[in-house]
DSSP file (Angstrom, degrees, kcal/mol; ACC not computed):
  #  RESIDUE AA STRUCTURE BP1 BP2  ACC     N-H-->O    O-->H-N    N-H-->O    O-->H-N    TCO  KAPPA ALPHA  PHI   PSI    X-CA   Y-CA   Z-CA
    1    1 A X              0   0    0      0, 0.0     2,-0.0     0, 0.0     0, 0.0   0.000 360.0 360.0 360.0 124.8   55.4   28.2  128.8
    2    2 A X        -     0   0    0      1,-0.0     2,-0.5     0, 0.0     0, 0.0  -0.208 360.0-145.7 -48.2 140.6   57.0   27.2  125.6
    3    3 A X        -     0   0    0     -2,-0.0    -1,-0.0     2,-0.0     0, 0.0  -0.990  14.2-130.7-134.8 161.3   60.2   26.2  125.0
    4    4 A X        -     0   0    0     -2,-0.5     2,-0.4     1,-0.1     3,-0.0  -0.157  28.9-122.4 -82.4-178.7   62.2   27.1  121.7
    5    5 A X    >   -     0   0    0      1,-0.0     3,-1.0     0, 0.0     4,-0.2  -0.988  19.3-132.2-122.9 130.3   63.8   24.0  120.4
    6    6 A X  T 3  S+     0   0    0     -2,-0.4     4,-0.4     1,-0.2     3,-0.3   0.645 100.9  54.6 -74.2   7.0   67.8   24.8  120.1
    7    7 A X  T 3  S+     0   0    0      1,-0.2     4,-0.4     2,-0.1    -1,-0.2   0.032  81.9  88.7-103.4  30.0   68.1   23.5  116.5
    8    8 A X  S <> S+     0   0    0     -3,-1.0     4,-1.3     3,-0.2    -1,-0.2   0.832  84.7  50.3 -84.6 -27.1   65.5   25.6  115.1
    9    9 A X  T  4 S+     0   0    0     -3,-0.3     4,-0.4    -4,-0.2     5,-0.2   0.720 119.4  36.1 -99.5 -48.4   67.8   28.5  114.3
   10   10 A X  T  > S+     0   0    0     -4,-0.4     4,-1.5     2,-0.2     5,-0.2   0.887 115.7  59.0 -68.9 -32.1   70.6   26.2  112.3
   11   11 A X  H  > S+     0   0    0     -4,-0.4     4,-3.6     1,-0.2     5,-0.2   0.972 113.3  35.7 -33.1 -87.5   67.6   24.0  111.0
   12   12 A X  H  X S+     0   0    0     -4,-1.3     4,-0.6    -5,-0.2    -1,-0.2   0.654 114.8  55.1 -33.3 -33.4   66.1   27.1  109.4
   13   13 A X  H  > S+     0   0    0     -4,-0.4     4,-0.7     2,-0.2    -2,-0.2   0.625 113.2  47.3-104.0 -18.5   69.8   28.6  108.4
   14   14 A X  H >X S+     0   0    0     -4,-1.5     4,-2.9    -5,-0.2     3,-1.8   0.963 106.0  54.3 -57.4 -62.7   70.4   25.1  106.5
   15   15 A X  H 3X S+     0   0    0     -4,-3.6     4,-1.5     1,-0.3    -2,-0.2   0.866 106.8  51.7 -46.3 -32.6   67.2   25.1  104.9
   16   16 A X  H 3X S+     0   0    0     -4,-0.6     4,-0.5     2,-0.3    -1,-0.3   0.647 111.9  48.9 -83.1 -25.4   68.2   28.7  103.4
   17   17 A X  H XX S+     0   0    0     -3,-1.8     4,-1.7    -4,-0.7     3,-1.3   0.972 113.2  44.1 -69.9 -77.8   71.5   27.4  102.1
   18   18 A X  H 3X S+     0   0    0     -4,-2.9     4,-1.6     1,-0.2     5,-0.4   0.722 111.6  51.0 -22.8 -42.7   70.1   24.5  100.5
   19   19 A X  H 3< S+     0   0    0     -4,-1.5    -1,-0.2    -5,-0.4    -2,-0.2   0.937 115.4  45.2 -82.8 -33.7   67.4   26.4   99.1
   20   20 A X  H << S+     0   0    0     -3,-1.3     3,-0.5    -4,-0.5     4,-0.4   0.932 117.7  43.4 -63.7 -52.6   70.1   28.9   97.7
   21   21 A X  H  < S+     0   0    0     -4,-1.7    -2,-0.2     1,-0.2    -1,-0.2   0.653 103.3  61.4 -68.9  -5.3   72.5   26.0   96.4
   22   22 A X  S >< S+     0   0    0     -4,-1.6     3,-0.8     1,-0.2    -1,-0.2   0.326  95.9  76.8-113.8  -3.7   69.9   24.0   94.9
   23   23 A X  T 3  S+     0   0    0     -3,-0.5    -2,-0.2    -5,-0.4    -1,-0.2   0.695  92.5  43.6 -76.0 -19.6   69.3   27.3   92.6
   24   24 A X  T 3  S+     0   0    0     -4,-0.4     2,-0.6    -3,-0.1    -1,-0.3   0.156  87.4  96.2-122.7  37.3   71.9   27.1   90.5
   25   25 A X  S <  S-     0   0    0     -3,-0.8     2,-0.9     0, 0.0    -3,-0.0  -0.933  79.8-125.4 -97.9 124.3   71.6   23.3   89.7
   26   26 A X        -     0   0    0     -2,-0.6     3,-0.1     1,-0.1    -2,-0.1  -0.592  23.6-100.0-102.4 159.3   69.6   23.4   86.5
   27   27 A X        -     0   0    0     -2,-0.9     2,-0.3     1,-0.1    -1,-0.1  -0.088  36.7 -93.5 -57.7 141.5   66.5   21.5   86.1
   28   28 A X        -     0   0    0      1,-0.1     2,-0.7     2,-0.0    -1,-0.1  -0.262  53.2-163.1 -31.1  89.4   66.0   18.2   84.3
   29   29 A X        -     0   0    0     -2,-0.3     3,-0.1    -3,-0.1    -1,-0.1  -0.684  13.1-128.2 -83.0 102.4   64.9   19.6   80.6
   30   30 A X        -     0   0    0     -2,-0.7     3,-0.1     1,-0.1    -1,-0.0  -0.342  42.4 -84.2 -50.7 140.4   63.2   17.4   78.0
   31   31 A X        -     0   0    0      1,-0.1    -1,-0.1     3,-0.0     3,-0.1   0.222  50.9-106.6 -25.3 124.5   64.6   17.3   74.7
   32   32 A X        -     0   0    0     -3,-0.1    -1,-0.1     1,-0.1     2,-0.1  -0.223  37.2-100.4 -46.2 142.5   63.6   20.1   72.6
   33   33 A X    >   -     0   0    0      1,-0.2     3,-0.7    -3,-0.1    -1,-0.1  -0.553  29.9-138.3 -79.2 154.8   61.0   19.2   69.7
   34   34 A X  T 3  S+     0   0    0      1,-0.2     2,-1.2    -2,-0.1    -1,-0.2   0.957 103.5  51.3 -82.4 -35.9   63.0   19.0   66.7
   35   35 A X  T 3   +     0   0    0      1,-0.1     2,-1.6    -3,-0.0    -1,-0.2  -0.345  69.1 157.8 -44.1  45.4   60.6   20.8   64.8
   36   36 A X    <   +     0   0    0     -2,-1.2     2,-0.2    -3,-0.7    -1,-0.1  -0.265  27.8 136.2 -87.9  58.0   60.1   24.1   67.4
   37   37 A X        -     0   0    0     -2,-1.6     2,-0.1     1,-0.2    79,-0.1  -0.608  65.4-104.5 -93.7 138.9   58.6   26.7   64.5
   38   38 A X        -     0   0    0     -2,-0.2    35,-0.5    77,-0.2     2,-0.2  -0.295  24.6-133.4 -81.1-170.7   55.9   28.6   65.6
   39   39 A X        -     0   0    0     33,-0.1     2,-0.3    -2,-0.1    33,-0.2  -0.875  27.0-165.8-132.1 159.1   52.2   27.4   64.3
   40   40 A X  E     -A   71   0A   0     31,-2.1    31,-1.3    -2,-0.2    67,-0.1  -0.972  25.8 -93.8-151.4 143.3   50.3   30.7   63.2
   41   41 A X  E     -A   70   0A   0     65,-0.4    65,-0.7    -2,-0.3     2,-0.4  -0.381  20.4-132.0 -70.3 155.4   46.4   30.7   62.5
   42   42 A X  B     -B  105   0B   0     27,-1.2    26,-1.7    24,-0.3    63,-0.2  -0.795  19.2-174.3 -81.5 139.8   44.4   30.2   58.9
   43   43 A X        +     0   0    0     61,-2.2     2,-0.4    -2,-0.4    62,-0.1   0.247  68.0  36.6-103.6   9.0   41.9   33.2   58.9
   44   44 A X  S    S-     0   0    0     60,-0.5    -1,-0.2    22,-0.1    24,-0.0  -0.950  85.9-103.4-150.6 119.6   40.4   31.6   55.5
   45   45 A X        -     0   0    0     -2,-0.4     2,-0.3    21,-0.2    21,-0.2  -0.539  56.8-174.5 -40.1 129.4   39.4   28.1   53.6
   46   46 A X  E     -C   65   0C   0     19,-1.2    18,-2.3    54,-0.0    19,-2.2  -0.950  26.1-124.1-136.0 171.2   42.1   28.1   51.4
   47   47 A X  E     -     0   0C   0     -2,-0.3     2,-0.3    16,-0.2    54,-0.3  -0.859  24.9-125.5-114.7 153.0   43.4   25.9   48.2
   48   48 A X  E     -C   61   0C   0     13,-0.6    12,-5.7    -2,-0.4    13,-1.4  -0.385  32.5-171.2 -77.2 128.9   46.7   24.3   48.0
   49   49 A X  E     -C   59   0C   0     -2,-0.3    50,-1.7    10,-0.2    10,-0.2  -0.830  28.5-140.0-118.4 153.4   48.6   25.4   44.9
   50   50 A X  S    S+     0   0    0      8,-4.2     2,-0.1    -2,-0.5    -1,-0.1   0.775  93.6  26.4 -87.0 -16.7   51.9   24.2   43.3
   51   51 A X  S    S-     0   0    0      7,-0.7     2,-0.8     2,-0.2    48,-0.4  -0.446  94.0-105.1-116.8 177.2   53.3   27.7   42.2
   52   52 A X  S    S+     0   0    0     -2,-0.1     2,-0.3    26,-0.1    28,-0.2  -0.947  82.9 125.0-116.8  94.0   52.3   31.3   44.2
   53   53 A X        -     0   0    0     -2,-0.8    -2,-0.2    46,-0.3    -3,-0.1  -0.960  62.0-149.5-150.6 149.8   50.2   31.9   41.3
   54   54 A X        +     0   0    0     -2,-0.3     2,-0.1    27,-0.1     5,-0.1   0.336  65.5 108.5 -83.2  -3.5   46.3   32.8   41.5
   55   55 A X  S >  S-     0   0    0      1,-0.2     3,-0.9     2,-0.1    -2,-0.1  -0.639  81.5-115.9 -99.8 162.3   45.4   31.2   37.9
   56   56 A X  T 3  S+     0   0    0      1,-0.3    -1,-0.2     2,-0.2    82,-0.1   0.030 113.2  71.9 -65.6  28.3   43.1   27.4   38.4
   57   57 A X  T 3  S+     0   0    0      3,-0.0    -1,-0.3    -4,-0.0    -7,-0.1   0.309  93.7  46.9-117.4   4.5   46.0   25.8   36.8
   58   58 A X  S <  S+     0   0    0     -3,-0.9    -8,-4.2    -9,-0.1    -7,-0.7   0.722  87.1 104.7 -99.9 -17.5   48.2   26.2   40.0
   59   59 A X  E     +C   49   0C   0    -10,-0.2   -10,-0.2     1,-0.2    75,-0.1  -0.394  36.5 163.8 -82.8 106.2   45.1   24.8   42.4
   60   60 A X  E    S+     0   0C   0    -12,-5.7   -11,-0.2    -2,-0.4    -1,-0.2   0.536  70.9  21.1-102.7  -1.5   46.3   20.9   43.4
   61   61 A X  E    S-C   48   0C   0    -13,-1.4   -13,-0.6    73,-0.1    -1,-0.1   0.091  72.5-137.3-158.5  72.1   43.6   20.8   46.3
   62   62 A X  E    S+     0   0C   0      1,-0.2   -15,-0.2   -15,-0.2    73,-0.0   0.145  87.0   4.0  -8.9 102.6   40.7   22.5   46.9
   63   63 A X  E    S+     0   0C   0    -18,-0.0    -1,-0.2     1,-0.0   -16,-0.2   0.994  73.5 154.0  54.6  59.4   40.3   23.6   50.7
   64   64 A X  E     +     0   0C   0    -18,-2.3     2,-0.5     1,-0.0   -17,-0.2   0.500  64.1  37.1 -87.0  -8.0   43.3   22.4   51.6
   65   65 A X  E    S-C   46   0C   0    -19,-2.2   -19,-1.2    28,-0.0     2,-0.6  -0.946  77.5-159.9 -90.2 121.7   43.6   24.7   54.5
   66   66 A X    >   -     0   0    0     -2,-0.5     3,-1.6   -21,-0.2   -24,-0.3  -0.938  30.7 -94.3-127.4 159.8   40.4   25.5   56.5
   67   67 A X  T 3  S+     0   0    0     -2,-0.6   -24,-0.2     1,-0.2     3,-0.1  -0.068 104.1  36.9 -54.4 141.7   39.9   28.3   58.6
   68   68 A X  T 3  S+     0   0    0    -26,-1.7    -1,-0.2     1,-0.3     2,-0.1  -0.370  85.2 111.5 104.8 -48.9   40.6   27.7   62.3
   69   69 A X    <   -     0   0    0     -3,-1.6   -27,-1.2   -28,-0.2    -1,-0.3  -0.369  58.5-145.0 -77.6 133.6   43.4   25.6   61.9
   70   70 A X  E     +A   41   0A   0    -29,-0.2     2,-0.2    -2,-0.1   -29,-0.2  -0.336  25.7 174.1 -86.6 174.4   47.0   26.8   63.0
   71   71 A X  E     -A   40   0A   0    -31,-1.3   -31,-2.1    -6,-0.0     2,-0.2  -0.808  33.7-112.8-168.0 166.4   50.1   25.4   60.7
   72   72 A X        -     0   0    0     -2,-0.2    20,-0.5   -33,-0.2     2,-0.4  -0.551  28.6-130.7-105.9 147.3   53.5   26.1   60.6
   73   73 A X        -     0   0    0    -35,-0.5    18,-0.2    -2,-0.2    44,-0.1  -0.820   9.2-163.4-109.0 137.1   55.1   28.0   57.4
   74   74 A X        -     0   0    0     16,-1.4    43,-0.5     1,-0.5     2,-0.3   0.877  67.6 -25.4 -69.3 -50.1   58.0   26.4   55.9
   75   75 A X  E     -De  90 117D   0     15,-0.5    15,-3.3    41,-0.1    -1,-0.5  -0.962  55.8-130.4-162.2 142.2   59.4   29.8   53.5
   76   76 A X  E     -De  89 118D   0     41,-1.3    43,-7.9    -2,-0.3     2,-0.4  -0.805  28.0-167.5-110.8 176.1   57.5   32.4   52.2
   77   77 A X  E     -D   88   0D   0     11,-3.3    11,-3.6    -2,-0.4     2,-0.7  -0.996  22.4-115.6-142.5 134.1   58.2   33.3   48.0
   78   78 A X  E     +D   87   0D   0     -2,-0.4     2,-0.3     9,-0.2     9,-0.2  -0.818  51.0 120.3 -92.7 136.6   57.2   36.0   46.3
   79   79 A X        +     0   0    0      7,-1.4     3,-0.2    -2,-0.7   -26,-0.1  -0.965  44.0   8.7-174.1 167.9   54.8   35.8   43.6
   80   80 A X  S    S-     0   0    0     -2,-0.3     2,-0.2     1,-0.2    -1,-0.2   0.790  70.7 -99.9  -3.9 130.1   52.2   36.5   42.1
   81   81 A X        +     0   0    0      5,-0.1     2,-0.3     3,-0.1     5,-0.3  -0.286  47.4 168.1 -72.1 130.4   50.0   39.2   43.3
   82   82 A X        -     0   0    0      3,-4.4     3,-0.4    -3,-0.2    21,-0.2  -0.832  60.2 -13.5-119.6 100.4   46.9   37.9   45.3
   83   83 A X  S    S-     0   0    0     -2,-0.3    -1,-0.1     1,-0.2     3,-0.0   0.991 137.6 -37.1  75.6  40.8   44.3   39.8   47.5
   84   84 A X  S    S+     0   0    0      1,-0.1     2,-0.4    -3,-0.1    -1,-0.2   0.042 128.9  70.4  90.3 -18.6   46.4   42.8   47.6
   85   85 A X        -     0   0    0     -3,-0.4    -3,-4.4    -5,-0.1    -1,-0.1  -0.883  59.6-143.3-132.3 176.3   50.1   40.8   47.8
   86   86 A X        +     0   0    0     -2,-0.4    -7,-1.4    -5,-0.3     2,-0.9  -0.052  67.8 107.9-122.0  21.8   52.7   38.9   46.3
   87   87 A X  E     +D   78   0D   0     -9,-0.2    15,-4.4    -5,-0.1     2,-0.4  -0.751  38.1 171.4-120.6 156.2   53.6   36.9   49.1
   88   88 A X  E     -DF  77 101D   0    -11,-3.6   -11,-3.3    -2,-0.9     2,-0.4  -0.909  17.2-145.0-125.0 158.7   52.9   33.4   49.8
   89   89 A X  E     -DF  76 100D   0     11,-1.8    11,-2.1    -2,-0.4     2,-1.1  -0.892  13.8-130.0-137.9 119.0   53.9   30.9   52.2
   90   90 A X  E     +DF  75  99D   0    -15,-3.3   -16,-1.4    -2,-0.4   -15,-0.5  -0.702  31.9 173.5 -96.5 107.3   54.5   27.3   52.0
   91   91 A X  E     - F   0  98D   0     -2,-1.1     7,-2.2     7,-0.6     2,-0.3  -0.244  19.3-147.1 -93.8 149.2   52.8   25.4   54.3
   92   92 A X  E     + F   0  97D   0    -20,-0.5     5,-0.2     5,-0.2     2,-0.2  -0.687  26.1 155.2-123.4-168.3   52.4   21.4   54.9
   93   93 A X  E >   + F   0  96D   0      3,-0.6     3,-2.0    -2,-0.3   -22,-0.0  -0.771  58.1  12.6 151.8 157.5   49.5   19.8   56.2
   94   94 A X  T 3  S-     0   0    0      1,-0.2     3,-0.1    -2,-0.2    -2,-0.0   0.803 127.0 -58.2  22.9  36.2   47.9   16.3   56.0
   95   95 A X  T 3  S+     0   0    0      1,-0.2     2,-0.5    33,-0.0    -1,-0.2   0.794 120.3  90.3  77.1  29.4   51.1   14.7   54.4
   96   96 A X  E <   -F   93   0D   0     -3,-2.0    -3,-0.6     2,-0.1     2,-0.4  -0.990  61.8-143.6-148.9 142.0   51.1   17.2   51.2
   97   97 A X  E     +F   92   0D   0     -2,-0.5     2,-0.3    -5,-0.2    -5,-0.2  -0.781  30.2 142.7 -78.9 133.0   52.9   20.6   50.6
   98   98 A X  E     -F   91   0D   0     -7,-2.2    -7,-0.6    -2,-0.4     2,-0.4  -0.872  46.8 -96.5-173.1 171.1   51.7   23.5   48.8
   99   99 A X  E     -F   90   0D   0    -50,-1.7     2,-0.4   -48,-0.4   -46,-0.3  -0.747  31.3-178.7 -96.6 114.4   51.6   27.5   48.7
  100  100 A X  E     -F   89   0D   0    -11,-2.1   -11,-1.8    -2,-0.4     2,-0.1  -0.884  48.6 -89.3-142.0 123.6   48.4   29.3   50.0
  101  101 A X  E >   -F   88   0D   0     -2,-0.4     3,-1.3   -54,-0.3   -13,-0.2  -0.192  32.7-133.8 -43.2 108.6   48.3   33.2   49.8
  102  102 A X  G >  S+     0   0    0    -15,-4.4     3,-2.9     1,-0.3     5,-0.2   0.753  97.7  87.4 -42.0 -19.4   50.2   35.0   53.5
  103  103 A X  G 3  S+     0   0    0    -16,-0.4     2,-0.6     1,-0.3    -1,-0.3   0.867  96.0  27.1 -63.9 -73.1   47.1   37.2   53.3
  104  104 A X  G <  S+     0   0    0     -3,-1.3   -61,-2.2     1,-0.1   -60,-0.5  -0.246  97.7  89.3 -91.9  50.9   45.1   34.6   55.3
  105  105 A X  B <  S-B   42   0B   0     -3,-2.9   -63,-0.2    -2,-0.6    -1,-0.1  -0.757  81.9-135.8-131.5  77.9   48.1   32.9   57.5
  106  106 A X        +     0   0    0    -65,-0.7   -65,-0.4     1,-0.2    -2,-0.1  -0.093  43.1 160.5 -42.1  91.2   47.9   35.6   60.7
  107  107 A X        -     0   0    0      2,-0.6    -1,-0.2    -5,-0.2     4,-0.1  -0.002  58.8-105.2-106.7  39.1   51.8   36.0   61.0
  108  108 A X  S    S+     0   0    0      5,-0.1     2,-0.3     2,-0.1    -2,-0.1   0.529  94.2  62.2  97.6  -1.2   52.0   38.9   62.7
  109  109 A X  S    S-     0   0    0      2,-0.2    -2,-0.6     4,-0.0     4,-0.1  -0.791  73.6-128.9-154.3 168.6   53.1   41.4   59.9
  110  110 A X  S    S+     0   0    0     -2,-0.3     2,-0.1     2,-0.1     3,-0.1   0.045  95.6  41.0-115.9  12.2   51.4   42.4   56.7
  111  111 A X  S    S-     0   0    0      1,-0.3     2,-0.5    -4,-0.1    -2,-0.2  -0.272 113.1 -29.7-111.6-135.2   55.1   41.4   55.0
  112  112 A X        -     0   0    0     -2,-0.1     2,-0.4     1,-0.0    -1,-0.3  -0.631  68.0-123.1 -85.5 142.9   57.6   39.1   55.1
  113  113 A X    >   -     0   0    0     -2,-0.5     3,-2.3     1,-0.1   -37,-0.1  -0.767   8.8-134.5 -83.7 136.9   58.0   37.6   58.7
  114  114 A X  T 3  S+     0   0    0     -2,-0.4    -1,-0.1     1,-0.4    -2,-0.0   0.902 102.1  44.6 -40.0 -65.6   61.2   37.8   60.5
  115  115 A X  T 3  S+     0   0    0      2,-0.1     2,-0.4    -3,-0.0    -1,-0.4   0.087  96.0  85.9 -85.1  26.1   61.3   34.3   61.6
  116  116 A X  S <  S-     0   0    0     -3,-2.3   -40,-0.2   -79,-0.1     2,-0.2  -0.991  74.9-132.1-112.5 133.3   60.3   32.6   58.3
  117  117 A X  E     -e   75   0D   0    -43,-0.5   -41,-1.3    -2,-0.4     2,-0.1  -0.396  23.8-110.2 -74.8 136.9   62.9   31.9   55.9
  118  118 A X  E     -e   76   0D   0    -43,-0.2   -41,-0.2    -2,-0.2    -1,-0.1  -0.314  39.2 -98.0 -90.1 170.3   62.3   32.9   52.4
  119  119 A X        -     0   0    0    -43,-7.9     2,-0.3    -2,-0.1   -43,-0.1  -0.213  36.0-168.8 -63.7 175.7   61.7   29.9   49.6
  120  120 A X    >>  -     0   0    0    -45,-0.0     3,-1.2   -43,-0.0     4,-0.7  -0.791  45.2 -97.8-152.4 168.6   64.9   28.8   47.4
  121  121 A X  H >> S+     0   0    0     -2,-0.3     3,-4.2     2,-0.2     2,-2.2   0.992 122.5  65.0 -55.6 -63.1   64.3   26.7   44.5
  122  122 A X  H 34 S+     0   0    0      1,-0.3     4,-0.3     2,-0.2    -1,-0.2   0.510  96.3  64.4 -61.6  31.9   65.4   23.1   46.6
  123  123 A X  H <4 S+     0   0    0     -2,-2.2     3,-0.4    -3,-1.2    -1,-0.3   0.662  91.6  64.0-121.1 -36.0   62.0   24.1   48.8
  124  124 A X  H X< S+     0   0    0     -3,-4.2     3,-1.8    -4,-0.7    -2,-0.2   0.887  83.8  73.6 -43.0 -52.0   60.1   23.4   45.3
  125  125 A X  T 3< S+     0   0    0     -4,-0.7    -1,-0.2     1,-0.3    -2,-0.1   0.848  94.9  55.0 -33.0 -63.4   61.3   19.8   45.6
  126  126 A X  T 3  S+     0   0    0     -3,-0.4     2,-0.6    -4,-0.3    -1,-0.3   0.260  74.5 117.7 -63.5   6.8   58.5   19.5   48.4
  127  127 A X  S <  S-     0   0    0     -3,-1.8    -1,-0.1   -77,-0.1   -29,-0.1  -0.595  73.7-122.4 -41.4  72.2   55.9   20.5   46.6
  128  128 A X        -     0   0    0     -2,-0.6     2,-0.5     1,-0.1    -1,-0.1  -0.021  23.3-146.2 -51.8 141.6   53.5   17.8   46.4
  129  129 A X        -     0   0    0    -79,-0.0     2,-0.1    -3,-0.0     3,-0.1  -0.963  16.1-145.4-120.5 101.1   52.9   17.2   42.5
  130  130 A X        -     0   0    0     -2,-0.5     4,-0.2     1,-0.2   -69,-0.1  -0.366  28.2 -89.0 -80.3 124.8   49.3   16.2   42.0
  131  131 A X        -     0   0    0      1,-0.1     2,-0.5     2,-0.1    -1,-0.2  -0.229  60.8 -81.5 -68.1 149.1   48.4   13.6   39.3
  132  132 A X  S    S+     0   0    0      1,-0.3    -1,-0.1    -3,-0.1     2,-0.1  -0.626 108.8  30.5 -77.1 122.0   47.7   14.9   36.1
  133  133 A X  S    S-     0   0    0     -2,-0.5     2,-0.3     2,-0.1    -1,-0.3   0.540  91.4-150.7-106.5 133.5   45.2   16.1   35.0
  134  134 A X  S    S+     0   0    0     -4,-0.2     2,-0.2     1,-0.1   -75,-0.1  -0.826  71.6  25.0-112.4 166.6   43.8   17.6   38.3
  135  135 A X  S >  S-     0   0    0     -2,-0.3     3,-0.5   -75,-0.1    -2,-0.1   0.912  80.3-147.1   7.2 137.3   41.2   18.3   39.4
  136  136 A X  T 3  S+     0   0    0     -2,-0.2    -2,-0.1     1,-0.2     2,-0.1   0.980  95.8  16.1   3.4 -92.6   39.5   15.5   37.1
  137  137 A X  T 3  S+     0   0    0      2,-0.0     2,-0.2     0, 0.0    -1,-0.2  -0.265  89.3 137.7-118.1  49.9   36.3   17.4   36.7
  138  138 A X    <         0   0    0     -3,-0.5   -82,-0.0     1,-0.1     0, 0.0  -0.511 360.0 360.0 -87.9 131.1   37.4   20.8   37.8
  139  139 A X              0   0    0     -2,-0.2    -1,-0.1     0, 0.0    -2,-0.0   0.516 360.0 360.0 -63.6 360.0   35.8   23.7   35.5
């Protein structure tokens, strides 16, 4: 024959308190990243441009995007129509900015995305400015 232990019953009715009171303490958080933008896939090689314009005088980097690789969009801008739209997205990567057609940056919409903020002129500033003349020996 067993016997029950008589602190088993407050034991238990503690634990259940605790477990209740310890429910509304919130939890240790780490700091948010200061950067918390989501990162959205390239579906395409693509070239970095200074403008969202299609013509070779806008290209500063040849396969600067390549397909696979997520990145984060700063602003989109409208301009110049490419591959069925006019908007484009400025993107950073490897220490340089530049503007690569939304068409192949899978946000989620076939327009403007909700949660990206559209360009303003002082978003140009960051536009990495490619020495002149580039490409070198570009056709």
């Amino acid at each position: 024959m067993t016997s029950r232990t008589p602190l088993r019953g407050p034991l238990v009715a503690l634990l259940a308190l605790a477990a209740v009171a310890l429910a509304g303490v919130p939890a240790a958080q780490a700091a948010p990243h200061p950067d918390n933008r989501p990162t959205y896939p390239v579906t395409a090689d693509l070239d970095g441009r200074t403008e969202p314009e299609r013509g070779e005088e806008a290209i500063a980097e040849e396969d600067f995007l390549r397909k696979g690789r997520r990145v984060r969009v700063i602003c989109q801008a409208a301009g110049e129509r490419i591959y069925g739209s006019r908007l484009w997205d400025m993107v950073s990567a490897g220490g340089d900015t530049y503007y690569v057609p939304d068409r192949y940056i899978r946000t989620g919409t076939d327009g403007r995305a909700e949660e990206i903020r559209r360009c303003t002129g002082k978003d140009d500033d960051k536009v990495t400015r490619p020495p002149s003349p580039y490409p070198p020996n570009h056709p």
